[in-house]
Structures are given as C-alpha cells and as structure tokens.
C-alpha positions as a Python dict, from the first residue, in 0.01 Angstrom:
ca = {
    (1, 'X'): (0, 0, 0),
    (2, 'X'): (-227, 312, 15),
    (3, 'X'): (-307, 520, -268),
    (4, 'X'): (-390, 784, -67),
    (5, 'X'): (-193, 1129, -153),
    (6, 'X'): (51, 1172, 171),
    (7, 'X'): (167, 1605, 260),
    (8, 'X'): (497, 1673, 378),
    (9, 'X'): (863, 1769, 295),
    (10, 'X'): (1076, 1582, 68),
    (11, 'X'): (1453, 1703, 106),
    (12, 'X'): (1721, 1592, -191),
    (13, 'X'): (2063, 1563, -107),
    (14, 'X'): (2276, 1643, -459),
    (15, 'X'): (2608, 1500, -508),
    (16, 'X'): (2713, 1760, -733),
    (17, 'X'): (2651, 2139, -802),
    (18, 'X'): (2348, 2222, -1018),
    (19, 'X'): (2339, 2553, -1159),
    (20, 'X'): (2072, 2492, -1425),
    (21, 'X'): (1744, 2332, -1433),
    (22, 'X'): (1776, 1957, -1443),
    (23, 'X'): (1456, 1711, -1474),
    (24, 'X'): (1488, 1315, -1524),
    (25, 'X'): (1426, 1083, -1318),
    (26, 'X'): (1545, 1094, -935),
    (27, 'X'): (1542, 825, -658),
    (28, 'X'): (1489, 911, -325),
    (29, 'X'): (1544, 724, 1),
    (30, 'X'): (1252, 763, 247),
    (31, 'X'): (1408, 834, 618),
    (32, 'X'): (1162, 786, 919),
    (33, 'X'): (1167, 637, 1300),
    (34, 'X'): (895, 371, 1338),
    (35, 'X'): (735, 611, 1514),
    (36, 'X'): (688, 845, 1211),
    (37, 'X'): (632, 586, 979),
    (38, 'X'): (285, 454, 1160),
    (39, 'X'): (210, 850, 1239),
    (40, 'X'): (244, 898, 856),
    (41, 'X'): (72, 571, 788),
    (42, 'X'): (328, 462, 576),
    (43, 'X'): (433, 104, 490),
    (44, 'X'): (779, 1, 333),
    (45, 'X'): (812, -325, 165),
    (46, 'X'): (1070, -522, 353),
    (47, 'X'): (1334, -722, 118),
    (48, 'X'): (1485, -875, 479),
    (49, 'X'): (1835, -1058, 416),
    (50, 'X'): (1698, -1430, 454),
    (51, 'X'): (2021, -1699, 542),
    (52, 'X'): (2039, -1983, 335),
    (53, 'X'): (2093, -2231, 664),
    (54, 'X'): (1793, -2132, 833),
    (55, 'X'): (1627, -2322, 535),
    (56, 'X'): (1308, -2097, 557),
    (57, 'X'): (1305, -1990, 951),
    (58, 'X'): (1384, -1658, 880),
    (59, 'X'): (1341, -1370, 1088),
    (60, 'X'): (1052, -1189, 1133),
    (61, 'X'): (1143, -780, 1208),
    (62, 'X'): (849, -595, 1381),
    (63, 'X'): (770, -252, 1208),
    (64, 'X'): (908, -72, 1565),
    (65, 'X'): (1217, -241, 1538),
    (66, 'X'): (1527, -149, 1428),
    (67, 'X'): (1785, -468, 1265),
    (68, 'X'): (2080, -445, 1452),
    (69, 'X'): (2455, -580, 1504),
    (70, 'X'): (2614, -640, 1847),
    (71, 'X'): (2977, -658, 1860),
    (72, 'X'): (3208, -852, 2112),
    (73, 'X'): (3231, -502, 2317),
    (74, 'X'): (2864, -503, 2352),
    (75, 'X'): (2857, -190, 2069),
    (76, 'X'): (2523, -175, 1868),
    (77, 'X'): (2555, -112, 1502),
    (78, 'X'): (2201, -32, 1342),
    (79, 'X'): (2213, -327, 1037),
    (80, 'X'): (2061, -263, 686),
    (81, 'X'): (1870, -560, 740),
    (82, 'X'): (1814, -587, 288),
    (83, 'X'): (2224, -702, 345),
    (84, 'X'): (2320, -1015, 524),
    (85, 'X'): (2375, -918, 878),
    (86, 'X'): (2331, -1198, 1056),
    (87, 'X'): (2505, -1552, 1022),
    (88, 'X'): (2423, -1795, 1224),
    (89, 'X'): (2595, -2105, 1085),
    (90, 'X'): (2871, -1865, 1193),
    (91, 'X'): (2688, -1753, 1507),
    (92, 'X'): (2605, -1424, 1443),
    (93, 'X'): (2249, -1396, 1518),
    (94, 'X'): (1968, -1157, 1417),
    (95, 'X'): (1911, -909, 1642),
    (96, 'X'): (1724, -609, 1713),
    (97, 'X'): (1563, -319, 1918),
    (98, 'X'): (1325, -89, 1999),
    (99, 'X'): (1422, 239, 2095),
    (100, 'X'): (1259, 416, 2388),
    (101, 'X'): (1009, 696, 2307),
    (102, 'X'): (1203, 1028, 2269),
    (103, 'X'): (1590, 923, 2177),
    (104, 'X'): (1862, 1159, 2177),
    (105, 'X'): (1891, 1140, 1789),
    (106, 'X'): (1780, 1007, 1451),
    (107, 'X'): (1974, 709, 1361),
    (108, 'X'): (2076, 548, 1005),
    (109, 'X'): (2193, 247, 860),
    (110, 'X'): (2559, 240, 1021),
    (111, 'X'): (2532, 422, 1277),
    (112, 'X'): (2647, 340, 1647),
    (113, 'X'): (2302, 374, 1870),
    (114, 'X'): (2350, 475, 2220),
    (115, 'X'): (2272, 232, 2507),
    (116, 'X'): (1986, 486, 2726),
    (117, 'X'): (1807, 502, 2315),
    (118, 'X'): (1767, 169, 2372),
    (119, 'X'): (1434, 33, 2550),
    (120, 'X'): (1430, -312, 2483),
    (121, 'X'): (1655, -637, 2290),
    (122, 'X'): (1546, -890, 2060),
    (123, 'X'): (1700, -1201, 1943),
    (124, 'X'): (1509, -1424, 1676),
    (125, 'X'): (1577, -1838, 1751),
    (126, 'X'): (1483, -1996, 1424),
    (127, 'X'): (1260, -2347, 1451),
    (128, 'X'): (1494, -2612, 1481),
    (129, 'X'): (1516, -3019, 1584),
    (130, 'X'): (1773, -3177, 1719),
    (131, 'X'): (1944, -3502, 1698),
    (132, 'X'): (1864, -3758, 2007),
    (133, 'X'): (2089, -3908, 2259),
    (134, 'X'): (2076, -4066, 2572),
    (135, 'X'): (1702, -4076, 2469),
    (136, 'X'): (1651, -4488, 2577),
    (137, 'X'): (1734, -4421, 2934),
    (138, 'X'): (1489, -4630, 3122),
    (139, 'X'): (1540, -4427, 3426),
    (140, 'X'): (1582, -4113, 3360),
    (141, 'X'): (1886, -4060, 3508),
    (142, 'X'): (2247, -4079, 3333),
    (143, 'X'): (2481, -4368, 3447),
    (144, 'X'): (2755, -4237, 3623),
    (145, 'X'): (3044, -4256, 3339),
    (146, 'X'): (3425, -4283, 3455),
    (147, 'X'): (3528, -3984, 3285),
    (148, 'X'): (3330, -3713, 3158),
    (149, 'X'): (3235, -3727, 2757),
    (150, 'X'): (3164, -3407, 2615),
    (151, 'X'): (2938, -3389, 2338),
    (152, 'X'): (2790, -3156, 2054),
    (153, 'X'): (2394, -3119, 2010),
    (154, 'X'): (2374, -3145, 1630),
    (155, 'X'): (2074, -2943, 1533),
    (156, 'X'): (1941, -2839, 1166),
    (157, 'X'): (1690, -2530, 1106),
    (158, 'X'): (1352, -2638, 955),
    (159, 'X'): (1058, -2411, 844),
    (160, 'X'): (735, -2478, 986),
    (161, 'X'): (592, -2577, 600),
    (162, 'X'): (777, -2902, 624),
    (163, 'X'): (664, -3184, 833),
    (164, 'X'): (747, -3213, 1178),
    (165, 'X'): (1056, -3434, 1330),
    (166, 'X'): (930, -3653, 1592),
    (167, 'X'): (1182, -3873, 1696),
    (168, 'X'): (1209, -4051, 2017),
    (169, 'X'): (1520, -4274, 1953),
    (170, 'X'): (1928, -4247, 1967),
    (171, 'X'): (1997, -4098, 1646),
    (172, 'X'): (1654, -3966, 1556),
    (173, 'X'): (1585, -3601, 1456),
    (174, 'X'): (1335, -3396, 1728),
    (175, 'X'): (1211, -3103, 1636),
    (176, 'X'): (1168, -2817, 1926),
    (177, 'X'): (813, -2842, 2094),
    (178, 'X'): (813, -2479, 2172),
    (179, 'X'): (805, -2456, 1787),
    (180, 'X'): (563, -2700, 1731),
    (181, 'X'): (352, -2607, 1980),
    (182, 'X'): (264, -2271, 1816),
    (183, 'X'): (320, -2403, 1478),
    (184, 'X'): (600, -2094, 1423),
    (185, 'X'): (901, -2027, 1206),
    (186, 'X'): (1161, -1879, 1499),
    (187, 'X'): (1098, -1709, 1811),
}
C-alpha cells in the first residue's frame, strides 16, 4: 500500500445525535466505483469469501469488478464478496460484473444493479478433474446400448499447487487440460 498522503472528503454518517465534542476512535468504511478507486490510486486489501469445496481454486475478482448474485429471475444483487456468496457444491456460482462507464447510480453492498449499468458478465470455473468412463473405447465411438443409461460426471476441485490428475483409464481421475494447460486455479 502507498504511504503517500491522499486529499479529499471524508463524510461520517452518525447513528446518534452529538451535541458535544466527542473524540475516540472512529471506523470508517471507504465507498468508491473501481473507477475512482484506480483514479485515486487506492488499493483495498481483499479478504474474498474462499469455499471450502473448491479446495484452493478460489476465485480471483478483478479490481473493476463488482461480486455479484444472480437470482432465478435473472435479478443481480451486488454480493459483499468478504461473506460467502457463492456455493457451488450447492451450485451457486461466483459471479460478477463490470459496469459500463457512466451508470445511472452508485451502488452498495445489497443493492439491486440495473441491467443497461451492466457492460459485461463473469463467471469463475474453478480447476477441476474428472472421473473417466467409457475411456477404453477402441473406436471411438459408443456401442449402441438398448436403452439409454444416464450418468453423472463425478468431478472434484483441485488447486493448481497439487499435482496434476492424469488418468487415462475407467475409473481414473483427469484433471481439465484447459487448466493444465495454463497452469491456473479457475477460469
């Protein structure tokens, strides 16, 4: 973080009526778009909500984007992204956006953003493998079955700091190439 001395206007919101001098010690909570944050040069130590099942694939938040939830009715719910807001074992993934230039309003934790703020959506995919099947096909092709079996991938998250899965049989564990490829947490 810079030390250097930073000139602007602080506002404090009291909870209460003060009709004498008070001093102690206050806490504030800094309020900027991305936008004014880079303008101002300042950085804010992230404390991102990490999920346990993503076993170290967590998401990485760009400082121009904004955590956010997406319900069923396509609403979007700016997250506090320091609180768990995504899920995925439930899946409830991590997303987010970047809002377009000049948006109608300043938006805060909570707060419903508006579909033309919006300029772009972001999704993160966590590094994961995969358990084989159907992998000793000498083919290629599937054998025509009589009726039609419907099965589950089974996959397990994995940060990229442990080594990687490369099976090839039934029953083996293959982790992603896209992942391995760029030697990356999530996408």
């Amino acid at each position: 973080m810079s030390n250097e001395v930073k000139i602007g206007e602080v506002k404090v919101k009291l909870k209460s009526v003060v009709t004498e001098e008070k001093s102690g010690t206050f806490t504030c909570e800094l309020v900027a778009t991305p936008s004014e944050r880079d303008e101002a040069g300042i950085i804010i130590p992230s404390n991102l909500y990490e999920d346990e099942v993503l076993n170290g694939a967590n998401p990485v938040i760009g400082p121009e984007m904004i955590a956010v939830t997406i319900a069923d009715d396509g609403k979007v719910t700016y997250a506090d992204s320091d609180k768990k807001w995504h899920d995925y074992e439930n899946k409830e993934w991590d997303n987010a956006v970047i809002l377009v230039d000049n948006p109608s309003k300043t938006y805060y934790v909570g707060d419903t953003i508006q579909e033309s703020d919006i300029e772009a959506y972001f999704v993160w995919i966590p590094r994961y493998r995969y358990k084989l099947f159907h992998a000793n096909q000498v083919d290629g092709t599937t054998t025509k079955l009589s009726e039609s079996i419907a099965r589950e991938i089974e996959i397990e998250f994995e940060s990229k700091d442990i080594p990687v899965s490369t099976g090839s049989q039934d029953g083996e564990w293959l982790t992603h190439p896209a992942f391995t490829n760029f030697d990356v947490n999530g996408m």
